[in-house]
MDAnalysis code that builds the backbone (N, CA, C; Angstrom):
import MDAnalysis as mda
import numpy as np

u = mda.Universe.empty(675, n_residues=225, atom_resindex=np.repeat(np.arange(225), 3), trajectory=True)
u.add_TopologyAttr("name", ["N", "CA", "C"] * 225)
u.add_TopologyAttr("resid", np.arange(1, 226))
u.add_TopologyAttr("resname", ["UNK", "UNK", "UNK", "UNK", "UNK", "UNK", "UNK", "UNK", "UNK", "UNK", "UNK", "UNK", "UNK", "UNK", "UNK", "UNK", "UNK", "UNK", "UNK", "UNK", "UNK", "UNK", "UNK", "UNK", "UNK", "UNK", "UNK", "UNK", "UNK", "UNK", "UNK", "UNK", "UNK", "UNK", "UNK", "UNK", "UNK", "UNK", "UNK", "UNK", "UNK", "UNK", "UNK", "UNK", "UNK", "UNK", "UNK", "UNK", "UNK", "UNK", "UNK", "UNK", "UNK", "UNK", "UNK", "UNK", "UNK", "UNK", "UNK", "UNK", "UNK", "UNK", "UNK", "UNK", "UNK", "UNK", "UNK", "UNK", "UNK", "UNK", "UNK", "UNK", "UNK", "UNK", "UNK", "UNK", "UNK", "UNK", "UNK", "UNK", "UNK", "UNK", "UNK", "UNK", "UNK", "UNK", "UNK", "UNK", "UNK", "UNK", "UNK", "UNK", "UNK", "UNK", "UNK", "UNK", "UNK", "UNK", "UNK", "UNK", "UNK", "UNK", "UNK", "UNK", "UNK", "UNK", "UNK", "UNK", "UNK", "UNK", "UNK", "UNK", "UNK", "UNK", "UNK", "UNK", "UNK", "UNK", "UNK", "UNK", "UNK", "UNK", "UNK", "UNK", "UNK", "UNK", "UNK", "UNK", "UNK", "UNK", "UNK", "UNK", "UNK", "UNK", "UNK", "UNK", "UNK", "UNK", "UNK", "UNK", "UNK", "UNK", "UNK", "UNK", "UNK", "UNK", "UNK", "UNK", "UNK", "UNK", "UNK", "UNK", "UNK", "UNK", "UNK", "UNK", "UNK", "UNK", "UNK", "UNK", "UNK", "UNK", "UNK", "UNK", "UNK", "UNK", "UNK", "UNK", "UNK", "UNK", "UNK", "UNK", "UNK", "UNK", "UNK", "UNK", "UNK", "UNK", "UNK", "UNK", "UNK", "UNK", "UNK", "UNK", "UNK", "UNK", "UNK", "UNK", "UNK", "UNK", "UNK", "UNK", "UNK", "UNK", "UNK", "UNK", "UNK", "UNK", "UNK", "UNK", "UNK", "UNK", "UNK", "UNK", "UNK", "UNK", "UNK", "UNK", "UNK", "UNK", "UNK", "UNK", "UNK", "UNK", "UNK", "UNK", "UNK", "UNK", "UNK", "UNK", "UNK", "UNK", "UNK", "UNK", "UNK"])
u.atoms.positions = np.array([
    [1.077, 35.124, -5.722],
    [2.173, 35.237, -6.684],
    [1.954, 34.234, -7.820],
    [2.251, 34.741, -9.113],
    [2.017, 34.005, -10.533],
    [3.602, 33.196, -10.568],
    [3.702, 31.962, -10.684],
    [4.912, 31.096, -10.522],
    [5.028, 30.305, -12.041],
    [6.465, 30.367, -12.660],
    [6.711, 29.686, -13.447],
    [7.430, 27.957, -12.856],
    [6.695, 26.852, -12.368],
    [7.239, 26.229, -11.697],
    [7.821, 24.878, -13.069],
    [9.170, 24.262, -12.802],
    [9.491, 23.403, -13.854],
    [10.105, 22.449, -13.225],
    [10.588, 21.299, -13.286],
    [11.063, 19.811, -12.876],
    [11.036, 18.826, -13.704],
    [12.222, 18.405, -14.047],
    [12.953, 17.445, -14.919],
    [14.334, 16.530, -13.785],
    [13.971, 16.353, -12.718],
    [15.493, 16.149, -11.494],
    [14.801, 14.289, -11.614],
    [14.212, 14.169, -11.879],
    [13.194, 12.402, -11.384],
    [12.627, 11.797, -12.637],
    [11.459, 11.445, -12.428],
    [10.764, 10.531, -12.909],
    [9.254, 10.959, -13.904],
    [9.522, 12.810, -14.066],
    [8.543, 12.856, -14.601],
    [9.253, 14.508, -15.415],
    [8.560, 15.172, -16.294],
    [8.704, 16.128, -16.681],
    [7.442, 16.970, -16.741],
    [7.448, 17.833, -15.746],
    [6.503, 18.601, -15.387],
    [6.609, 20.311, -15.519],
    [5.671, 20.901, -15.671],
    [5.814, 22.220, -15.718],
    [4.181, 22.641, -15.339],
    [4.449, 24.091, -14.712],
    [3.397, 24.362, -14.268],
    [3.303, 25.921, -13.850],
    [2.037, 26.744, -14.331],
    [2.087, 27.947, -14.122],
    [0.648, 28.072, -13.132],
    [1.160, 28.446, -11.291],
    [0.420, 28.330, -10.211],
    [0.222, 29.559, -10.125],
    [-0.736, 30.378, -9.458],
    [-1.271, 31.550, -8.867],
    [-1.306, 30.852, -7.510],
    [-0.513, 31.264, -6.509],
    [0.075, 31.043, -5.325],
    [-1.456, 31.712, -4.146],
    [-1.806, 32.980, -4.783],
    [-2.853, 33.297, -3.712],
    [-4.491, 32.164, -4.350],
    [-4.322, 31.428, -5.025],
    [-5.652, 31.027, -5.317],
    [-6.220, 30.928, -6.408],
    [-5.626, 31.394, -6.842],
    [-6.297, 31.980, -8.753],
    [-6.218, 30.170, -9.494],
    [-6.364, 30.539, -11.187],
    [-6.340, 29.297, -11.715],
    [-4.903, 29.045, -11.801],
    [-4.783, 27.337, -12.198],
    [-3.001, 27.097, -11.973],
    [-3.102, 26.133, -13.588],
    [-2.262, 25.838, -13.886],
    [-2.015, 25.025, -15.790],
    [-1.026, 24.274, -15.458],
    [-1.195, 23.180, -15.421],
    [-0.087, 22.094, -14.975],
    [0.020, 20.665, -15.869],
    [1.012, 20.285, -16.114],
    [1.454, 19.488, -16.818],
    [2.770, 18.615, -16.573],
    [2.245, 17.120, -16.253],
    [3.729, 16.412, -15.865],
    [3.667, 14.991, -16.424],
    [4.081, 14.469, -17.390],
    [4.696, 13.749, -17.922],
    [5.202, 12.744, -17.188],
    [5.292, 11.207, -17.075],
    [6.200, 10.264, -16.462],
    [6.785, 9.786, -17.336],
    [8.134, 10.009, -17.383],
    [9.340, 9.325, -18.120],
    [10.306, 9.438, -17.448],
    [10.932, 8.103, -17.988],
    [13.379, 8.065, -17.009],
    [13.624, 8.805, -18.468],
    [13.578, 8.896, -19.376],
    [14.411, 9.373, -20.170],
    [13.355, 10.148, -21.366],
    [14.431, 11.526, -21.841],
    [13.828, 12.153, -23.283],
    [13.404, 13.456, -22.466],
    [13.892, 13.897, -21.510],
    [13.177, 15.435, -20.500],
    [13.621, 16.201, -21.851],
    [14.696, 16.292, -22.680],
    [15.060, 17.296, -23.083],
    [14.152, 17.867, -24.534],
    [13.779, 16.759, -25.186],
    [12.745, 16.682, -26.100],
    [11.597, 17.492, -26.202],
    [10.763, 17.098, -24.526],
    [9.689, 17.139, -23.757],
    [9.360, 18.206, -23.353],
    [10.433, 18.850, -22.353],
    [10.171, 19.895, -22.094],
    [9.747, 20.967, -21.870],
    [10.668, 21.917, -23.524],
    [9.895, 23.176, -23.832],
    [8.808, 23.153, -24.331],
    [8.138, 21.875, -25.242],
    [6.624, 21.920, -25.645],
    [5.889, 21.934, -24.376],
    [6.366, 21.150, -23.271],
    [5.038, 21.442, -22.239],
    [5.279, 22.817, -21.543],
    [6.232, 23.588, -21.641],
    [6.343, 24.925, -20.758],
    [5.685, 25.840, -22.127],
    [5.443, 25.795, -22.922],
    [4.913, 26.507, -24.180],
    [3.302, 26.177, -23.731],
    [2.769, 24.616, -24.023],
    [1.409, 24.809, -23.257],
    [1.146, 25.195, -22.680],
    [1.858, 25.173, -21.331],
    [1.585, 25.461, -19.999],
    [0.913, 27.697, -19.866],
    [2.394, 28.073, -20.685],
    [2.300, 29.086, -21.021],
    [1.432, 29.646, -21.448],
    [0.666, 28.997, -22.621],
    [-0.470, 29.292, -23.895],
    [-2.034, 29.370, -22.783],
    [-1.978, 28.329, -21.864],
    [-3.019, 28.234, -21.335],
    [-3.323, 29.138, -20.303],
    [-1.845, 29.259, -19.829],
    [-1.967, 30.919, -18.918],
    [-1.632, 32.156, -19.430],
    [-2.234, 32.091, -20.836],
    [-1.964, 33.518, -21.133],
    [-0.738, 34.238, -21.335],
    [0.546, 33.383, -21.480],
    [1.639, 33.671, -21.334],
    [2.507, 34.078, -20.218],
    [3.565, 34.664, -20.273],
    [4.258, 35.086, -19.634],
    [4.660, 36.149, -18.777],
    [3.006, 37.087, -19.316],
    [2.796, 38.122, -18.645],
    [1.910, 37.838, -17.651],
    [2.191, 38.528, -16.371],
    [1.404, 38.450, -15.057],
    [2.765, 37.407, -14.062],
    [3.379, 36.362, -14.819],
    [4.090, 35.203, -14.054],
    [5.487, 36.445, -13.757],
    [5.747, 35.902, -12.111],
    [6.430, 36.766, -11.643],
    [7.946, 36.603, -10.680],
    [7.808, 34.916, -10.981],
    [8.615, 34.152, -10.589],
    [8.996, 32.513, -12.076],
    [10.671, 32.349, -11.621],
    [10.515, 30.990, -12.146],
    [11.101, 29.760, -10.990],
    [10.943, 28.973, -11.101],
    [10.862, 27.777, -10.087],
    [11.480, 26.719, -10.511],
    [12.625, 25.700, -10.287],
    [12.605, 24.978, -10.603],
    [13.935, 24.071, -9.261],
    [13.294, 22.544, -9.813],
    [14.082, 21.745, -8.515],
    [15.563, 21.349, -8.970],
    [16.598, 21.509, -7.977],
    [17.725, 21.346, -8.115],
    [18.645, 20.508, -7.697],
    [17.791, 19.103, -7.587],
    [18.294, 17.843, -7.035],
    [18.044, 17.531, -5.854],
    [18.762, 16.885, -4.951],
    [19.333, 15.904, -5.944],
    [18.272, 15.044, -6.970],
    [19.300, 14.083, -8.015],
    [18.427, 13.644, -8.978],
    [19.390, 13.430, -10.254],
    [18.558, 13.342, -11.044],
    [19.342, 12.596, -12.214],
    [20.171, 14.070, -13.016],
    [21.497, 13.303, -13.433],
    [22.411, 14.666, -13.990],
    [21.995, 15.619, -15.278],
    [21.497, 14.831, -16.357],
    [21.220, 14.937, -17.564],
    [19.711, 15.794, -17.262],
    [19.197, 15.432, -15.865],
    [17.702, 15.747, -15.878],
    [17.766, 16.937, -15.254],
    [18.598, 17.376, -14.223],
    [18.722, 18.499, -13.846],
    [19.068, 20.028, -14.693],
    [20.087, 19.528, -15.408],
    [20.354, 20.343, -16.172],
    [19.832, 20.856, -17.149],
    [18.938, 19.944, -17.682],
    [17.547, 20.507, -18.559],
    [16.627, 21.428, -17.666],
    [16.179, 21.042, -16.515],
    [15.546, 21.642, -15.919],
    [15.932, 23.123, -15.864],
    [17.318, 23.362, -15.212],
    [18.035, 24.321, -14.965],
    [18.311, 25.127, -16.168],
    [18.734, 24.689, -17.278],
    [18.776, 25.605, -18.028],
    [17.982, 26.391, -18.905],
    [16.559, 25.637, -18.959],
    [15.550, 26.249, -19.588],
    [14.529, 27.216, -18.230],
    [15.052, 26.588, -17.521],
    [14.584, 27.926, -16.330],
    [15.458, 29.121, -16.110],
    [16.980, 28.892, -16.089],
    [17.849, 30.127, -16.637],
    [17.627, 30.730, -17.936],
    [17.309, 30.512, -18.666],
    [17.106, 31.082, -19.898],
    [15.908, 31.862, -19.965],
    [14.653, 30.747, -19.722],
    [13.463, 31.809, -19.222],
    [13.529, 32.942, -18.670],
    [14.435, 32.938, -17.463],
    [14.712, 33.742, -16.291],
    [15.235, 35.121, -16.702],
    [16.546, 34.903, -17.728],
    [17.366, 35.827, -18.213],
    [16.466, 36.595, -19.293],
    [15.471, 35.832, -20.168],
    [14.900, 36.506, -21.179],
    [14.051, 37.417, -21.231],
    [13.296, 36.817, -20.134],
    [11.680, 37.976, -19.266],
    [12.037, 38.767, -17.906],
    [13.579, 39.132, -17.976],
    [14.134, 39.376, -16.603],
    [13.255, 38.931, -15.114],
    [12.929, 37.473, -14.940],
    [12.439, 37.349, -13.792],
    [13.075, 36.472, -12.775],
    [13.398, 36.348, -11.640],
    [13.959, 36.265, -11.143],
    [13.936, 34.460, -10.774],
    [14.797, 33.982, -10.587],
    [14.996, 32.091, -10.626],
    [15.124, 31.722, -9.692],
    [14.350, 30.929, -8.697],
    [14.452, 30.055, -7.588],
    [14.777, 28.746, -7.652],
    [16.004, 28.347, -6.937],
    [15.757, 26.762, -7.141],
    [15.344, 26.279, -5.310],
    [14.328, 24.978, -5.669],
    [13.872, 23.816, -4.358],
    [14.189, 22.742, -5.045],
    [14.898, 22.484, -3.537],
    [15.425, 20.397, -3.783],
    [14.671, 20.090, -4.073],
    [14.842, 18.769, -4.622],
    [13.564, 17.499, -4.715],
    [13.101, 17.588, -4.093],
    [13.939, 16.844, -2.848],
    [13.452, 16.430, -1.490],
    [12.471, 17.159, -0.806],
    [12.931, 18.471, -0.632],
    [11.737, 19.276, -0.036],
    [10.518, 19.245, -0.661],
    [10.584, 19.019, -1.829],
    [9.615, 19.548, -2.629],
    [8.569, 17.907, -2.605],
    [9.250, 16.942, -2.458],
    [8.514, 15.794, -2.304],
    [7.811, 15.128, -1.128],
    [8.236, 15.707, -0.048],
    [8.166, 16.161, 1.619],
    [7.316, 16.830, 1.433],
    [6.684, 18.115, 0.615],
    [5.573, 18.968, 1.247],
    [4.049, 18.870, 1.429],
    [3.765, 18.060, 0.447],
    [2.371, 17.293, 0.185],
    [1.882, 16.594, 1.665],
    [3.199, 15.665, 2.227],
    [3.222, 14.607, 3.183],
    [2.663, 15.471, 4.447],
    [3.609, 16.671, 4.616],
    [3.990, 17.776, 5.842],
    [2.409, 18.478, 5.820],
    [2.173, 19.307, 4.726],
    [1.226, 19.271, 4.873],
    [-0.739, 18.808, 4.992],
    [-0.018, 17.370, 4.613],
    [-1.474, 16.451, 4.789],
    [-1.567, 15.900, 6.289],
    [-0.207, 15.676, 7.225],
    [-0.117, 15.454, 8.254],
    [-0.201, 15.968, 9.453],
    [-0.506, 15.342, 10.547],
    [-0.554, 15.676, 12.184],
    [-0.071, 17.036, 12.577],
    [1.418, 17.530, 11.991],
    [2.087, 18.438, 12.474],
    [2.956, 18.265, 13.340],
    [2.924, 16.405, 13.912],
    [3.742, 15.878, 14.765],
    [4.949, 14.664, 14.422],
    [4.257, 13.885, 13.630],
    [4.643, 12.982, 12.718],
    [5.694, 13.096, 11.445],
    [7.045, 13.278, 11.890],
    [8.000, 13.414, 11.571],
    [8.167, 12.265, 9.624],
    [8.701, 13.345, 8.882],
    [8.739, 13.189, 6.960],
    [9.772, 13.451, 6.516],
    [9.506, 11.747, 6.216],
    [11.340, 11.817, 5.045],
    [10.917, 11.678, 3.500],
    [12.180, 12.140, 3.270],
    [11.756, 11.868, 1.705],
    [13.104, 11.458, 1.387],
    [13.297, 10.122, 0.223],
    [14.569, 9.077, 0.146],
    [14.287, 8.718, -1.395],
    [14.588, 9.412, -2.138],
    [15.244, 8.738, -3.136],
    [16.432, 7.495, -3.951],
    [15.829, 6.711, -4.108],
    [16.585, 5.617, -4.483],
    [18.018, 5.868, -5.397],
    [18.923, 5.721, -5.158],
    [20.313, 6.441, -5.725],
    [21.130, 4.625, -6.396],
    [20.562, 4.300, -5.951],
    [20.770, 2.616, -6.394],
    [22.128, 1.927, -5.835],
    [22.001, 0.865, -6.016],
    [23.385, -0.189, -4.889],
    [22.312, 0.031, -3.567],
    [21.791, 0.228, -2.870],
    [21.012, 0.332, -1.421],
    [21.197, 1.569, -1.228],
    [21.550, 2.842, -1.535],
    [21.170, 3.596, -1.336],
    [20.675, 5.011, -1.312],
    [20.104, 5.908, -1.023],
    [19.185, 6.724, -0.924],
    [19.501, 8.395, -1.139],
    [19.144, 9.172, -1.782],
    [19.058, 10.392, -1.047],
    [18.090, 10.793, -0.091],
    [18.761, 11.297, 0.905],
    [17.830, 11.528, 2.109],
    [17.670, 12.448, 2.874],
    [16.390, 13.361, 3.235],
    [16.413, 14.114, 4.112],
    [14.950, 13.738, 4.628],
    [14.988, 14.243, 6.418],
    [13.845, 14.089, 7.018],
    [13.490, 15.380, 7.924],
    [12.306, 15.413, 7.662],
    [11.465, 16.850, 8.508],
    [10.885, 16.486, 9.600],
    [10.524, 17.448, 10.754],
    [9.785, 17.393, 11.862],
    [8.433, 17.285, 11.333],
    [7.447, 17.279, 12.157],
    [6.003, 16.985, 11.471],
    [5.737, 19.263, 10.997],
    [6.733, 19.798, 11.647],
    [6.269, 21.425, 11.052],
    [7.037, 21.872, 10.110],
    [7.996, 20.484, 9.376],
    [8.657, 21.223, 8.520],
    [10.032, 21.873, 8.729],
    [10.448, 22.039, 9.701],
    [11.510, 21.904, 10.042],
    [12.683, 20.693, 9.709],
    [13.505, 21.047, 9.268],
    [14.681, 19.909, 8.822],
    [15.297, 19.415, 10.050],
    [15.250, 17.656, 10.177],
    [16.122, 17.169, 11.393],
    [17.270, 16.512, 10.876],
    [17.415, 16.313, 9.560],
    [18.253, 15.754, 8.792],
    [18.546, 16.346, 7.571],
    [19.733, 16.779, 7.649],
    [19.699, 17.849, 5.464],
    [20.728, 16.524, 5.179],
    [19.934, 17.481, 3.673],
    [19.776, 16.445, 2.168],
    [21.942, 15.290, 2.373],
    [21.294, 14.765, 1.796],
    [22.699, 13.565, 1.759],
    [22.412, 12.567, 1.354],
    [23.452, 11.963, 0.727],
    [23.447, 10.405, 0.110],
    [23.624, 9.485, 1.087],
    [22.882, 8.226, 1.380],
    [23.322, 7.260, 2.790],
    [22.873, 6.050, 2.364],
    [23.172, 5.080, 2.945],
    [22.831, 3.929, 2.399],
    [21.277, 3.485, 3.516],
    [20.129, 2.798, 2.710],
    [19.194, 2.751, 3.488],
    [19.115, 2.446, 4.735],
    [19.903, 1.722, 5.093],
    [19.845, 1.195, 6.370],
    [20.226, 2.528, 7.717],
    [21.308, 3.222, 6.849],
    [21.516, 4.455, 8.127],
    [20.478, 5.621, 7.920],
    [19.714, 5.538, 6.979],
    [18.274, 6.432, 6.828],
    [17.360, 5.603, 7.650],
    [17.008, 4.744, 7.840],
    [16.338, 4.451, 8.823],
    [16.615, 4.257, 10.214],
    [17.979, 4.320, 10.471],
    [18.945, 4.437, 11.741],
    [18.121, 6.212, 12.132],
    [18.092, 6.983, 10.885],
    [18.084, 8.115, 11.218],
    [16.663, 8.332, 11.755],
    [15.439, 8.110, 11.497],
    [14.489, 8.284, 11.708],
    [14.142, 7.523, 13.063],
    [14.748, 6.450, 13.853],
    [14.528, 6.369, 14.790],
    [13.063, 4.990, 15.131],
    [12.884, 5.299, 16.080],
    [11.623, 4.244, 16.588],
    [10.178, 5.327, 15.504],
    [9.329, 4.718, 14.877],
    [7.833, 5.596, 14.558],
    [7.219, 6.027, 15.251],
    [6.246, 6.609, 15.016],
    [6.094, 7.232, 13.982],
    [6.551, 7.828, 12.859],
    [6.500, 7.564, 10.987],
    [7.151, 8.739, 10.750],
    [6.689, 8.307, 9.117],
    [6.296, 8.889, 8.438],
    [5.863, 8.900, 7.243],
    [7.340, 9.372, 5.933],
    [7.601, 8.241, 5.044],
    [8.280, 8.287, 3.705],
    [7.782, 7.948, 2.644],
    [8.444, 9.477, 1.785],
    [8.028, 9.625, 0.795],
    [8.972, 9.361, -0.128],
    [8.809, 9.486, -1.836],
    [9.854, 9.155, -2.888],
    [10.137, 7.602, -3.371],
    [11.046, 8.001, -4.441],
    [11.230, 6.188, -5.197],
    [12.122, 5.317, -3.844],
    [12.915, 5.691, -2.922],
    [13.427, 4.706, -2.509],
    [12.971, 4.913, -0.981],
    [11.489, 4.679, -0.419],
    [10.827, 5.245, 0.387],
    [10.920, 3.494, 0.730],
    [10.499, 2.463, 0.166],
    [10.152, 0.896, 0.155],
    [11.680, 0.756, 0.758],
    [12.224, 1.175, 0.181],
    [13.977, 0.994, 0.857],
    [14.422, 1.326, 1.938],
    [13.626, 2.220, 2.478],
    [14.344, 3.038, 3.694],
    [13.334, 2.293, 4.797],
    [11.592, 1.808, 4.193],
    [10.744, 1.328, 5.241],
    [11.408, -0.088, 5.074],
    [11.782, -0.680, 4.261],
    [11.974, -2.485, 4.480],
    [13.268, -2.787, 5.670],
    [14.343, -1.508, 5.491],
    [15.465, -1.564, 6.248],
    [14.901, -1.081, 7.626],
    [13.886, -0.794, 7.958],
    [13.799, -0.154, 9.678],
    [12.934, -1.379, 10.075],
    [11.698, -1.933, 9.288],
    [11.163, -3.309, 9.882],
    [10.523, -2.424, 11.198],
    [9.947, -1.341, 10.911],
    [9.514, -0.973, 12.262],
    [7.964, -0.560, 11.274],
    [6.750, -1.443, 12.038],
    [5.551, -0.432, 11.459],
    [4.941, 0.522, 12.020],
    [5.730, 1.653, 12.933],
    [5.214, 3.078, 12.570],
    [6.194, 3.475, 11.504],
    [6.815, 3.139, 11.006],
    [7.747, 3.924, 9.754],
    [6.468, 3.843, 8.408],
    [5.767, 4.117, 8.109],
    [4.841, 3.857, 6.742],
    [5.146, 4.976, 5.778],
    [4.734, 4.593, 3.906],
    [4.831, 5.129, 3.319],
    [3.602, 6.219, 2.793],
    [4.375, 7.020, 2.979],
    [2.949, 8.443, 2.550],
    [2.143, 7.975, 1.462],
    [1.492, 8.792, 1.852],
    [0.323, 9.004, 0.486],
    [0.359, 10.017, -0.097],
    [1.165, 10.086, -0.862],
    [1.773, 10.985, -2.267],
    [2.400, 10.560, -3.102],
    [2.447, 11.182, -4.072],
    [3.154, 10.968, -5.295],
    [4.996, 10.781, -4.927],
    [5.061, 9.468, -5.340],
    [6.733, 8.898, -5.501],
    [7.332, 9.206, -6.428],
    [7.107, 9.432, -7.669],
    [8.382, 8.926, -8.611],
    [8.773, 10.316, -9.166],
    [8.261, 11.850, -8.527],
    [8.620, 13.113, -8.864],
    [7.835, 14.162, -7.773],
    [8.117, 15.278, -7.669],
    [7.490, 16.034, -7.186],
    [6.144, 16.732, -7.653],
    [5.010, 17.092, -6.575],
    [4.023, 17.525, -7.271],
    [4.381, 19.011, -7.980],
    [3.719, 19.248, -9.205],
    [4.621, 20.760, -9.867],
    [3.629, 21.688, -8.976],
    [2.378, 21.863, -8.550],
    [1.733, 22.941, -7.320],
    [2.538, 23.423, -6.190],
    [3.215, 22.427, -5.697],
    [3.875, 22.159, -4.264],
    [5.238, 22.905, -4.337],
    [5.629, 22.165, -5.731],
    [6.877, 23.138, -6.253],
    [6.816, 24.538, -6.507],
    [5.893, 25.003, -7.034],
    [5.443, 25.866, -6.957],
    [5.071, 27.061, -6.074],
    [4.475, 26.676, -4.742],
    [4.449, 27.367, -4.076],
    [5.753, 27.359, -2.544],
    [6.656, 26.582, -2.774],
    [7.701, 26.377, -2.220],
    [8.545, 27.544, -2.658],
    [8.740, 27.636, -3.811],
    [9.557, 28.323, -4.544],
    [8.719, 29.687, -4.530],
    [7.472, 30.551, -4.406],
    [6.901, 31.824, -4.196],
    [7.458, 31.958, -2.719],
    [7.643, 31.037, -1.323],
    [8.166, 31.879, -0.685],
    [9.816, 31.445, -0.285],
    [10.452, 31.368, -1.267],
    [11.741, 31.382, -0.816],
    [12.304, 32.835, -1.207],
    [13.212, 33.386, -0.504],
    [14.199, 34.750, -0.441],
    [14.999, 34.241, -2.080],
    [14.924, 34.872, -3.041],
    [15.813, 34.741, -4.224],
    [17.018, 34.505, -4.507],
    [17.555, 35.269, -3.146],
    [18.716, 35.110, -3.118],
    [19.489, 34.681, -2.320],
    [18.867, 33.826, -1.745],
    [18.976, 33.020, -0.419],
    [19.072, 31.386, -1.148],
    [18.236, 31.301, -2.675],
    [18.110, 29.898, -2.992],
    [18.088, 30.396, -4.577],
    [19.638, 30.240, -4.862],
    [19.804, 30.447, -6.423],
    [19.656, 28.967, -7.540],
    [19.445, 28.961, -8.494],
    [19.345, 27.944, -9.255],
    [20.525, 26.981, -9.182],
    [20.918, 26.689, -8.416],
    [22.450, 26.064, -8.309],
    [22.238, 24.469, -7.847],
    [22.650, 23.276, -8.812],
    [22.641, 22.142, -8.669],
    [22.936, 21.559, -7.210],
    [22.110, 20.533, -6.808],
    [22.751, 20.116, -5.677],
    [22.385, 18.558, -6.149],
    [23.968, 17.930, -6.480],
    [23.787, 16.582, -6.610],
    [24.057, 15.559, -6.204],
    [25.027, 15.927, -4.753],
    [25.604, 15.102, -3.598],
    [26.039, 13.910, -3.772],
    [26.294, 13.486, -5.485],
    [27.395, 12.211, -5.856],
    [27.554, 12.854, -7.043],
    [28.968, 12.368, -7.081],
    [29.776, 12.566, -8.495],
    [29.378, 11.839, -9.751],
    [29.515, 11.961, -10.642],
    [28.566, 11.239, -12.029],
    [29.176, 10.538, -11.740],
    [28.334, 9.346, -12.669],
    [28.660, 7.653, -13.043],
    [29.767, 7.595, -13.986],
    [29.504, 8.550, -14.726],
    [30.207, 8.320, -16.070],
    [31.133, 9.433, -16.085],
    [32.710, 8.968, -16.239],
    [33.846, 9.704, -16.191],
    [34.449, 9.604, -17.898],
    [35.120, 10.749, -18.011],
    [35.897, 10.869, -19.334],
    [37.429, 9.407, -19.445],
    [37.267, 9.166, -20.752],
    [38.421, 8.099, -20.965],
    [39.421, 9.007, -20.851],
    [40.519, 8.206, -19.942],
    [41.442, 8.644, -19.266],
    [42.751, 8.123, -20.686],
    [42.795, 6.788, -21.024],
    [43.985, 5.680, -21.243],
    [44.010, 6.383, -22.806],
    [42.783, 6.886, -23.703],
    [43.301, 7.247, -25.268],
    [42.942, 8.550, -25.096],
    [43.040, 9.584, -23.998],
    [43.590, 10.890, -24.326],
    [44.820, 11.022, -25.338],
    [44.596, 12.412, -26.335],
    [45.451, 12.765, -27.102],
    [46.056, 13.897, -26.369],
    [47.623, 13.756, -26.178],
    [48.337, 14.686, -25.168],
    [47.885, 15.975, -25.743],
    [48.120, 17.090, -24.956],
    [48.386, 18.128, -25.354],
    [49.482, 19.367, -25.339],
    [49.541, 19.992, -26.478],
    [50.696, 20.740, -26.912],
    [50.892, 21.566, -26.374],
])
């Protein structure tokens, strides 16, 4: 399957057009905290140009948190828009999973994978997999210390920005940090996560498991009539 895969939820702005059975893939990811919205559509336009466009791609892909608010929604809406314009159909994958799969699949098959994003104050978004990928923990906000409550005695490999957070709070060394990419998801991985999910089983729909930082001024509202 030809995948339009995109991610703006973290630490990087990536886009990427994968051939899922093997073929060539055009990938492009950017590390930046801020400016996804700028960024973006020029790299999904490369990305595009280099695969020949938009014909043959048969899916779009993109991650739906948790993650940063401003970053998601870029993500999301230039993948809805894509979606709606070339009538193709829109998948969204968490971060998390999507930062978990590299780990899952470089590993044992036994050796149980978290992936913990740093949410700041101590703590984390977190979910952890069996070594087959299987979920033993879904996605949630926790403070590090009960993410490593969760994972138990080690073995167990973490991934993501607040991975140092979740291993310093367990003080256990089978807990170690993967060998993958932290500060975003790989856009391949995303990619082929999103070719086999059911469409309509995993719609583009935010998952951001805390309420924004930033609330509307309450005290100089102008009443209304």
């Amino acid at each position: 399957m030809r995948v339009l895969a995109i991610d703006t939820a973290l630490g990087a702005c990536s886009a990427a057009v994968v051939d899922t059975a093997g073929g060539p893939s055009h990938v492009v990811s950017l590390e930046m905290a801020r400016g996804h919205a700028e960024a973006l559509m020029p790299e999904v336009k490369r990305v595009l140009d280099a695969a020949g466009g938009l014909g043959g791609v048969e899916r779009v892909v993109v991650t739906v948190g948790p993650g940063s608010f401003t970053g998601l929604r870029v993500g999301l809406a230039c993948a809805r828009a894509i979606g709606l314009g070339a009538g193709l159909p829109v998948v969204g994958v968490t971060t998390l999973s999507a930062l978990a799969a590299p780990a899952l699949d470089g590993g044992d098959g036994a050796t149980p994978v978290a992936a913990a994003i740093d949410a700041r104050h101590g703590r984390v978004f977190f979910q952890a997999f069996a070594g087959d990928g299987r979920s033993l923990v879904s996605p949630r906000l926790i403070d590090a210390r009960e993410a490593a409550r969760a994972l138990g005695e080690g073995p167990a490999l973490v991934v993501g920005s607040g991975a140092d957070l979740v291993i310093a709070a367990a003080d256990d060394a089978g807990i170690r940090k993967a060998q993958a990419r932290h500060e975003a998801p790989e856009p391949v991985w995303l990619a082929r996560l999103g070719a086999a999910c059911d469409p309509a089983e995993q719609p583009p729909r935010p998952l951001y498991l805390k309420a924004a930082d930033a609330h509307p001024q309450q005290g100089g509202r102008i009443a209304r009539r």
